[in-house]
Chimera marker file (.cmm) of the C-alpha trace (Angstrom):
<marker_set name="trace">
<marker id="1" x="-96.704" y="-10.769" z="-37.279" r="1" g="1" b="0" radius="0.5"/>
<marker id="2" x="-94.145" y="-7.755" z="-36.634" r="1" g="1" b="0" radius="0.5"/>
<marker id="3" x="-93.991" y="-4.665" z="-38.409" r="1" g="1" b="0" radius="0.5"/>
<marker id="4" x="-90.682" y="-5.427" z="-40.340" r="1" g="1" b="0" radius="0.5"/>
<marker id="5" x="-93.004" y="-8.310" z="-42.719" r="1" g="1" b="0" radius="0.5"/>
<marker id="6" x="-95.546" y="-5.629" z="-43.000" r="1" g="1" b="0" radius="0.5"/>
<marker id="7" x="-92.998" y="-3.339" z="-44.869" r="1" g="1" b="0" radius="0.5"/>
<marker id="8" x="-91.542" y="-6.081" z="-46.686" r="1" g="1" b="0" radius="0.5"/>
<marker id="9" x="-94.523" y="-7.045" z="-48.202" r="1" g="1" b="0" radius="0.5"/>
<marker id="10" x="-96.102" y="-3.715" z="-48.767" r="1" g="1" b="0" radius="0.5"/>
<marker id="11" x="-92.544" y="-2.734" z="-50.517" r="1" g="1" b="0" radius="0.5"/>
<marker id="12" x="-92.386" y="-5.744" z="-52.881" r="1" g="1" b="0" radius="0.5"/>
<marker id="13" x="-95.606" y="-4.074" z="-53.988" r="1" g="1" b="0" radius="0.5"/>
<marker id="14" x="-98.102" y="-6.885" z="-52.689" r="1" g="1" b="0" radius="0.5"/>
<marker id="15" x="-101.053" y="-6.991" z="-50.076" r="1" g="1" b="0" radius="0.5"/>
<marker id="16" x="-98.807" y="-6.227" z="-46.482" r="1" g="1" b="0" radius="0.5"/>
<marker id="17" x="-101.591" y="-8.633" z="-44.576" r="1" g="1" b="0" radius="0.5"/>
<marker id="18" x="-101.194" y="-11.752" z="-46.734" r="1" g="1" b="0" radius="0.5"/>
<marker id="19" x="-97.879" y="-11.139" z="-48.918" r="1" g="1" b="0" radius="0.5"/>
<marker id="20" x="-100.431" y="-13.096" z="-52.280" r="1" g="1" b="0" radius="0.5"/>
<marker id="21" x="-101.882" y="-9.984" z="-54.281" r="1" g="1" b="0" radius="0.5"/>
<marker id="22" x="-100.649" y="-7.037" z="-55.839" r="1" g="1" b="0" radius="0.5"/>
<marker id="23" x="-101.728" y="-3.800" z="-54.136" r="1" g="1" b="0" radius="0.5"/>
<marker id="24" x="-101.538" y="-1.390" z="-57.412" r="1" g="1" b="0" radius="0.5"/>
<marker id="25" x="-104.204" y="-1.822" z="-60.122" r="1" g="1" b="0" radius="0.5"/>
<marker id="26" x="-101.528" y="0.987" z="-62.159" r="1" g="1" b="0" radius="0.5"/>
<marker id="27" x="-98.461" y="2.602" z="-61.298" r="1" g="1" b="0" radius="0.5"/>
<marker id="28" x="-99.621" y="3.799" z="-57.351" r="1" g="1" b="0" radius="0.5"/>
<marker id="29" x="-103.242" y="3.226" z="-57.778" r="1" g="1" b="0" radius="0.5"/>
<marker id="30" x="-104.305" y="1.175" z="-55.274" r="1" g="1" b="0" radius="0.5"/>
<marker id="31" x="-107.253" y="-2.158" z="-55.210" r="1" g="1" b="0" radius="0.5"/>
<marker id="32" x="-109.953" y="-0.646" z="-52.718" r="1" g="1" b="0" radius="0.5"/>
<marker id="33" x="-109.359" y="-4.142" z="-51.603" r="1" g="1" b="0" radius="0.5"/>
<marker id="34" x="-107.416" y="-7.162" z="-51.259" r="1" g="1" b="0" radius="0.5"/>
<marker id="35" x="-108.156" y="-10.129" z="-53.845" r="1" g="1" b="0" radius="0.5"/>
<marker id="36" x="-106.805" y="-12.744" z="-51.579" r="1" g="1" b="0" radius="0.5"/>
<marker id="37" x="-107.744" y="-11.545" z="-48.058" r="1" g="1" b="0" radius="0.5"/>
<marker id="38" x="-109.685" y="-8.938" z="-48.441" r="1" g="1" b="0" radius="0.5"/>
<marker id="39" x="-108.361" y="-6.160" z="-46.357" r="1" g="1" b="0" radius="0.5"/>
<marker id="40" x="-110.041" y="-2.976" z="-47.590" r="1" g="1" b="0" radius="0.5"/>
<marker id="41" x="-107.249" y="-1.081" z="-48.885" r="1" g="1" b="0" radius="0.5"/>
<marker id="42" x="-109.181" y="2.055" z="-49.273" r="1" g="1" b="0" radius="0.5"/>
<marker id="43" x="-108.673" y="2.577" z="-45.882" r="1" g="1" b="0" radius="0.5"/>
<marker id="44" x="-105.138" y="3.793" z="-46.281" r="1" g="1" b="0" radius="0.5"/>
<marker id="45" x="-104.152" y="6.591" z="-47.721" r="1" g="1" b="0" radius="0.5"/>
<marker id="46" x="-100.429" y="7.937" z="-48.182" r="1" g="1" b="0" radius="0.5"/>
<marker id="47" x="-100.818" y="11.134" z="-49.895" r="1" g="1" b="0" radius="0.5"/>
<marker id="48" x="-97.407" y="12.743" z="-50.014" r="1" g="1" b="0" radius="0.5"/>
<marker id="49" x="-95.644" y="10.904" z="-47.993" r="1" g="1" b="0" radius="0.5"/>
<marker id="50" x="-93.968" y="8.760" z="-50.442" r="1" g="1" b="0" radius="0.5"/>
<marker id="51" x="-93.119" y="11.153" z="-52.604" r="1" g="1" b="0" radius="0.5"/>
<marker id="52" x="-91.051" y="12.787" z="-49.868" r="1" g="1" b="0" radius="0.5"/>
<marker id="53" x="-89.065" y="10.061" z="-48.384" r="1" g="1" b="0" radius="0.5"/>
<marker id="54" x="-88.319" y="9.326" z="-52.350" r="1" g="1" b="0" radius="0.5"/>
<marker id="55" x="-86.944" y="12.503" z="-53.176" r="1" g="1" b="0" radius="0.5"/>
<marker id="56" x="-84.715" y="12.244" z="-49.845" r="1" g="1" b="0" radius="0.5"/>
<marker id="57" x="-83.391" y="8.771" z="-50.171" r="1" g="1" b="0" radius="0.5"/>
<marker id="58" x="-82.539" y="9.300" z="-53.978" r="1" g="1" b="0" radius="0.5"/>
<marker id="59" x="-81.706" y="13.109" z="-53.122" r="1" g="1" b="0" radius="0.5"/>
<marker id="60" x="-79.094" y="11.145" z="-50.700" r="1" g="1" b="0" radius="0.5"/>
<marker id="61" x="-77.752" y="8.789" z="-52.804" r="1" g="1" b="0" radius="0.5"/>
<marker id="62" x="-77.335" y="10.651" z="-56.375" r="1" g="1" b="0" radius="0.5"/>
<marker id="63" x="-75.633" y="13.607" z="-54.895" r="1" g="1" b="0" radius="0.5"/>
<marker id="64" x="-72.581" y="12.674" z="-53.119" r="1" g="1" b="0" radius="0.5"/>
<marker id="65" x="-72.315" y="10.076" z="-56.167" r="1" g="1" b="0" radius="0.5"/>
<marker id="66" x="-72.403" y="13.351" z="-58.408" r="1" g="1" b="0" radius="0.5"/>
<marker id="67" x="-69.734" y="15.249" z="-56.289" r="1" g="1" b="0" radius="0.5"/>
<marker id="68" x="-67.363" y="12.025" z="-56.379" r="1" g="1" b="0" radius="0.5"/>
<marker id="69" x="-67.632" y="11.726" z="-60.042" r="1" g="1" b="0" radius="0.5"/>
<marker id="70" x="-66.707" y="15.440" z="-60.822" r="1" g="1" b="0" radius="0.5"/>
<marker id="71" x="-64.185" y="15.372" z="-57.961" r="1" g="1" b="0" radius="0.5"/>
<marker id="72" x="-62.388" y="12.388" z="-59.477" r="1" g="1" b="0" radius="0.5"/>
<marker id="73" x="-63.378" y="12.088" z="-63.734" r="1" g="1" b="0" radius="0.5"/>
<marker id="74" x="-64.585" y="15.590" z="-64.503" r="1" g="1" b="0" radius="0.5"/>
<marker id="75" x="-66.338" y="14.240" z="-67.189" r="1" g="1" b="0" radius="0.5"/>
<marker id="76" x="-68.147" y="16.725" z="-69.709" r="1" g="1" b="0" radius="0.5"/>
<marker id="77" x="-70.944" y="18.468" z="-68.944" r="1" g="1" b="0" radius="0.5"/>
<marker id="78" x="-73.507" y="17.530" z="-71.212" r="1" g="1" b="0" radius="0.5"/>
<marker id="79" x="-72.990" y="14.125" z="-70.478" r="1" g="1" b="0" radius="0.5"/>
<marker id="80" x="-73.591" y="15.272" z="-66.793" r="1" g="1" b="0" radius="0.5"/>
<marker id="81" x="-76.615" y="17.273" z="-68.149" r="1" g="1" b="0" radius="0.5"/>
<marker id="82" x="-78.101" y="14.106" z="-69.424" r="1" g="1" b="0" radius="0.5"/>
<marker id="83" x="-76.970" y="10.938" z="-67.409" r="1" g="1" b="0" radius="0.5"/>
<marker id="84" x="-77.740" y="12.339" z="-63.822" r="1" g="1" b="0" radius="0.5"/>
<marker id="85" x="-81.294" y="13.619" z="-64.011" r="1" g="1" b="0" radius="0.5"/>
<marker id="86" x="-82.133" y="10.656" z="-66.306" r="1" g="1" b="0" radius="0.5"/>
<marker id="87" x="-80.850" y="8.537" z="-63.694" r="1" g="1" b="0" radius="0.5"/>
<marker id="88" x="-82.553" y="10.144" z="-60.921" r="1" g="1" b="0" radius="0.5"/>
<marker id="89" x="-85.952" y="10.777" z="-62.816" r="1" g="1" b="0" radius="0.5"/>
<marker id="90" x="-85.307" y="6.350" z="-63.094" r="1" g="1" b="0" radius="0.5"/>
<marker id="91" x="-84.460" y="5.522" z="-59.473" r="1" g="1" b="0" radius="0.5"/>
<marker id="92" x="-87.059" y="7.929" z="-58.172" r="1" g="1" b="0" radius="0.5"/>
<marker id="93" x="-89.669" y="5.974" z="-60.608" r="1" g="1" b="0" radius="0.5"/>
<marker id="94" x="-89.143" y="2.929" z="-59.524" r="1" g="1" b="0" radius="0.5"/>
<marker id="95" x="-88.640" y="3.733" z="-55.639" r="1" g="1" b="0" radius="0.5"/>
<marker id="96" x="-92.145" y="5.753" z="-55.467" r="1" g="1" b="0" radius="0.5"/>
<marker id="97" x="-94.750" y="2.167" z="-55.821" r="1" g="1" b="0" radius="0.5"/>
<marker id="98" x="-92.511" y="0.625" z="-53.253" r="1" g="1" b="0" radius="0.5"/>
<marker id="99" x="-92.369" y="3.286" z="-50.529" r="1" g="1" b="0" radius="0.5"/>
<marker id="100" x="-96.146" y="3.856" z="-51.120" r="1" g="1" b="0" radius="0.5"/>
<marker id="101" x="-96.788" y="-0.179" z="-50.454" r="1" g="1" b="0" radius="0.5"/>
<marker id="102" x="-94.250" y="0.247" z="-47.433" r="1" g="1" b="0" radius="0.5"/>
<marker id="103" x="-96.394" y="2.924" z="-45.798" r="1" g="1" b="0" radius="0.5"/>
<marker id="104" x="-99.930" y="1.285" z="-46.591" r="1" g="1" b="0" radius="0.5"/>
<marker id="105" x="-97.795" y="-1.560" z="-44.780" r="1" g="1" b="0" radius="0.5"/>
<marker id="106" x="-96.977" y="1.024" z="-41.942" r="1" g="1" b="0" radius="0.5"/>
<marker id="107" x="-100.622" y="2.171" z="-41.152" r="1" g="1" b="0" radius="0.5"/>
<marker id="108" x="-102.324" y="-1.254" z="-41.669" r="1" g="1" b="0" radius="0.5"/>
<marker id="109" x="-100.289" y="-2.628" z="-38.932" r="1" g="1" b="0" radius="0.5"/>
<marker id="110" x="-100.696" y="0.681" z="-36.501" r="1" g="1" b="0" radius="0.5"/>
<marker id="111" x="-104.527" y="0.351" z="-37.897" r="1" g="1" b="0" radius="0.5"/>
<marker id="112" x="-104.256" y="4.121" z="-39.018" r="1" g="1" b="0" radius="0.5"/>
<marker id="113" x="-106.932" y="4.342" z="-41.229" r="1" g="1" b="0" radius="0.5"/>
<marker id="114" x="-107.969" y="7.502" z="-43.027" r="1" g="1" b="0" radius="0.5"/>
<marker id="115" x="-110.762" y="6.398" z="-44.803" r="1" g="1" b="0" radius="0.5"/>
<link id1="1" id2="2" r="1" g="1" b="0" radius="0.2"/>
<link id1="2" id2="3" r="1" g="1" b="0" radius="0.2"/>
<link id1="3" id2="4" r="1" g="1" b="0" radius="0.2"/>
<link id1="4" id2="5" r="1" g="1" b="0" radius="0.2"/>
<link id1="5" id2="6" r="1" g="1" b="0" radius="0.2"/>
<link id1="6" id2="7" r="1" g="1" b="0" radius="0.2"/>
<link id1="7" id2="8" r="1" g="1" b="0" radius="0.2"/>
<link id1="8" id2="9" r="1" g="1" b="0" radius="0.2"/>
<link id1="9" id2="10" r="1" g="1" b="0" radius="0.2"/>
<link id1="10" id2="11" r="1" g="1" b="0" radius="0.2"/>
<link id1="11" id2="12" r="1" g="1" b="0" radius="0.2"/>
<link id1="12" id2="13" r="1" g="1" b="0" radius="0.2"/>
<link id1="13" id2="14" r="1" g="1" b="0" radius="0.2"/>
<link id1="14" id2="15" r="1" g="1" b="0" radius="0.2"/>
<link id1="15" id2="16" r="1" g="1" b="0" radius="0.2"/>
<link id1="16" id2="17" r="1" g="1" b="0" radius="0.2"/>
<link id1="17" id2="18" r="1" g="1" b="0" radius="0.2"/>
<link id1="18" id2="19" r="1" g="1" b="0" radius="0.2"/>
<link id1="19" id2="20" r="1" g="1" b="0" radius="0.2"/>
<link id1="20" id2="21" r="1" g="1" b="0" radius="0.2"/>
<link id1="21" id2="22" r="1" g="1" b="0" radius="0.2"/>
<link id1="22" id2="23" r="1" g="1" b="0" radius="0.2"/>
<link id1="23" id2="24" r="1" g="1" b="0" radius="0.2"/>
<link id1="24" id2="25" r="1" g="1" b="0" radius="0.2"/>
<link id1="25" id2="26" r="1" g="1" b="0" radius="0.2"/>
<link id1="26" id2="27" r="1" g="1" b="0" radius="0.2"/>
<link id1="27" id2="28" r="1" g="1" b="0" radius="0.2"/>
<link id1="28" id2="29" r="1" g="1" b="0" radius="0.2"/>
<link id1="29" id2="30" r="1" g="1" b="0" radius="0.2"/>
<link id1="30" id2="31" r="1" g="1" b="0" radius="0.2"/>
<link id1="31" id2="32" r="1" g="1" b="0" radius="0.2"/>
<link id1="32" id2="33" r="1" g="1" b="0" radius="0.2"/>
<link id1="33" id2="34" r="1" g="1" b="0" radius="0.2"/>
<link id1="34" id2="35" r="1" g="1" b="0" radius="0.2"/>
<link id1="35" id2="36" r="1" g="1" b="0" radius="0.2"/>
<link id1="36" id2="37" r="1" g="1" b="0" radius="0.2"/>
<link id1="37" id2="38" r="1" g="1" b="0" radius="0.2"/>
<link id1="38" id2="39" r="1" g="1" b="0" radius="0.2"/>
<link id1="39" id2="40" r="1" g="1" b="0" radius="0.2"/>
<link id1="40" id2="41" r="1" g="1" b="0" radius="0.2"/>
<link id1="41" id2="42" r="1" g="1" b="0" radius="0.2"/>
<link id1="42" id2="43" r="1" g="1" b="0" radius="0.2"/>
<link id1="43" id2="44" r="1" g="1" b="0" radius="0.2"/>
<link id1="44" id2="45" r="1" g="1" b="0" radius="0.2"/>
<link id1="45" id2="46" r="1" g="1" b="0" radius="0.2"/>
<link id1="46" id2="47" r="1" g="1" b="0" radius="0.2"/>
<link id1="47" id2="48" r="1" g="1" b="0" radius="0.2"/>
<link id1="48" id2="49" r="1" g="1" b="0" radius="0.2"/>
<link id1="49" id2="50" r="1" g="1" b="0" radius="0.2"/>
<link id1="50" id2="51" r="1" g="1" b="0" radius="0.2"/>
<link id1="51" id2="52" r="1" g="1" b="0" radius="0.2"/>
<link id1="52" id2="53" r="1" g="1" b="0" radius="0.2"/>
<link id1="53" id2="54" r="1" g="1" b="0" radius="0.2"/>
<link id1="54" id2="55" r="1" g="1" b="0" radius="0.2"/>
<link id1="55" id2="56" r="1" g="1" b="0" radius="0.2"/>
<link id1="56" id2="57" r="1" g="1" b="0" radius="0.2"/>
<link id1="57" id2="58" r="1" g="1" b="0" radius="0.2"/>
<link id1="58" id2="59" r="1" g="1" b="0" radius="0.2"/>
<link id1="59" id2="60" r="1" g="1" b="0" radius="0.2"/>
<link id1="60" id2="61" r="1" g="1" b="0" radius="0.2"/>
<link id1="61" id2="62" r="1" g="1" b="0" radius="0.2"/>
<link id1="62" id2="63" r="1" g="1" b="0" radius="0.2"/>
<link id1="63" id2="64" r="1" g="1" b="0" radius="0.2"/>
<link id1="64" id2="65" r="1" g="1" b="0" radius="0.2"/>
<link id1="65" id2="66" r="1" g="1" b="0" radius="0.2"/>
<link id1="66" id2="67" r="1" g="1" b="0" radius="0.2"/>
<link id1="67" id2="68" r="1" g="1" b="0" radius="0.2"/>
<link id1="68" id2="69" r="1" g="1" b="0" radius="0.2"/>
<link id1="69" id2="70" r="1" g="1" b="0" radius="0.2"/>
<link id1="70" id2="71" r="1" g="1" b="0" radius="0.2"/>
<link id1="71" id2="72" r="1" g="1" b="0" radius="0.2"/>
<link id1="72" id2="73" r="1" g="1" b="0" radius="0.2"/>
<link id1="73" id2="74" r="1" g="1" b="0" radius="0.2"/>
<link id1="74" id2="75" r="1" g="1" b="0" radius="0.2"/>
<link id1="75" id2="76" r="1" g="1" b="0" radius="0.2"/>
<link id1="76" id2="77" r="1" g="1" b="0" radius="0.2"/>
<link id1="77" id2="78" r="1" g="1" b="0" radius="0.2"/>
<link id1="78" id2="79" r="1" g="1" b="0" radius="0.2"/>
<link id1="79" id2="80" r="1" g="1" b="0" radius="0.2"/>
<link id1="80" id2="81" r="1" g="1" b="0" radius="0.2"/>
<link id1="81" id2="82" r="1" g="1" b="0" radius="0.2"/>
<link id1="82" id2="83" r="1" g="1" b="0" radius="0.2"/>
<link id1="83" id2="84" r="1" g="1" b="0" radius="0.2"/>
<link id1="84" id2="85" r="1" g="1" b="0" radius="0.2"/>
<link id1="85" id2="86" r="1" g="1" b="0" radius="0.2"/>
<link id1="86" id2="87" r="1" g="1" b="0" radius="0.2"/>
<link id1="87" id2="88" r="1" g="1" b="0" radius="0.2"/>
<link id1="88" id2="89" r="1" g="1" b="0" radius="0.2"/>
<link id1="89" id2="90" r="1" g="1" b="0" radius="0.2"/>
<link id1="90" id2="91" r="1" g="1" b="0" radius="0.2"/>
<link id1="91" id2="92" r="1" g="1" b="0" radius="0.2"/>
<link id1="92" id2="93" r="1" g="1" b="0" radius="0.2"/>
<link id1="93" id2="94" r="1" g="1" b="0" radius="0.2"/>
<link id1="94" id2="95" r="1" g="1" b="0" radius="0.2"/>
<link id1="95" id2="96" r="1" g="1" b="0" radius="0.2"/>
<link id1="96" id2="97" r="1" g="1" b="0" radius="0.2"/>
<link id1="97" id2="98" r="1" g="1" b="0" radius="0.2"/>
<link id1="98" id2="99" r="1" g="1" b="0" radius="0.2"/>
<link id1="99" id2="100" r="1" g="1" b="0" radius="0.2"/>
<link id1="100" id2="101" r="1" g="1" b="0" radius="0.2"/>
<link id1="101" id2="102" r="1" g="1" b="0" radius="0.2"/>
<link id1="102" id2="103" r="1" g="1" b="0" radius="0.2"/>
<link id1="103" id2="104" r="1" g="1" b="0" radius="0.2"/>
<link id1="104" id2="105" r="1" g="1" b="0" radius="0.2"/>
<link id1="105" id2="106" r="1" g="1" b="0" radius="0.2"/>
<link id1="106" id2="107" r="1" g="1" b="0" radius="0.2"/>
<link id1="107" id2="108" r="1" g="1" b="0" radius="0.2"/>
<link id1="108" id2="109" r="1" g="1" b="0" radius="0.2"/>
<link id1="109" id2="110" r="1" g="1" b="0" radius="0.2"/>
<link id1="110" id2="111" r="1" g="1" b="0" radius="0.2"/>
<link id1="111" id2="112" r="1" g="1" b="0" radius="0.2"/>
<link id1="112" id2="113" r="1" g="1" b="0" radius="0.2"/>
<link id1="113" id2="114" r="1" g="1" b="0" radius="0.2"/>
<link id1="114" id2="115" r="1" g="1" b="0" radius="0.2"/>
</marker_set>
């Protein structure tokens, strides 16, 4: 199996060896294993990592999107005030679970455990 399904399945939030179970008991908690397969997802740690490449792919995509919109519509700025960091505080929850399953996809396939 290549790397590419690894990410895939780690970013659709489910076990990056078989692609069956979830890999979050909560939001980015992680199983300490697999239900299906069993590979010991304890292993695998992300720390920060996530985080970061989440705050530079939404950091990317809300800001020229911000500059655009006052360039062209102007619009006022409490309505700025309130719709961008709302929709950033959104994107960036709902990004985070997905990167984290993409890396614990990354360093099961490279077998970089830190456990």
């Amino acid at each position: 199996m290549n790397k590419i399904e690894f990410i895939k399945r780690g970013f659709s939030k489910k076990c990056p060896v078989c692609g069956r179970s979830p890999i979050f008991i909560k939001y980015v908690k992680t199983f300490s294993k697999c239900k299906n397969c069993g590979t010991k997802l304890s292993n695998y740690k992300s720390d920060d990592g996530p985080a970061y490449i989440t705050i530079l792919i939404i950091g990317h995509l809300i800001i020229p999107i911000i500059l655009l919109i006052e360039k062209h519509y102007s619009p006022a700025l409490l309505i700025q005030m309130t719709f961008w960091p709302i929709l950033t505080i959104l994107l960036c929850l709902w990004l985070l679970p997905r990167i984290k399953g993409a890396f614990i996809g990354i360093q099961i396939f490279l077998d970089d455990k830190s456990g």
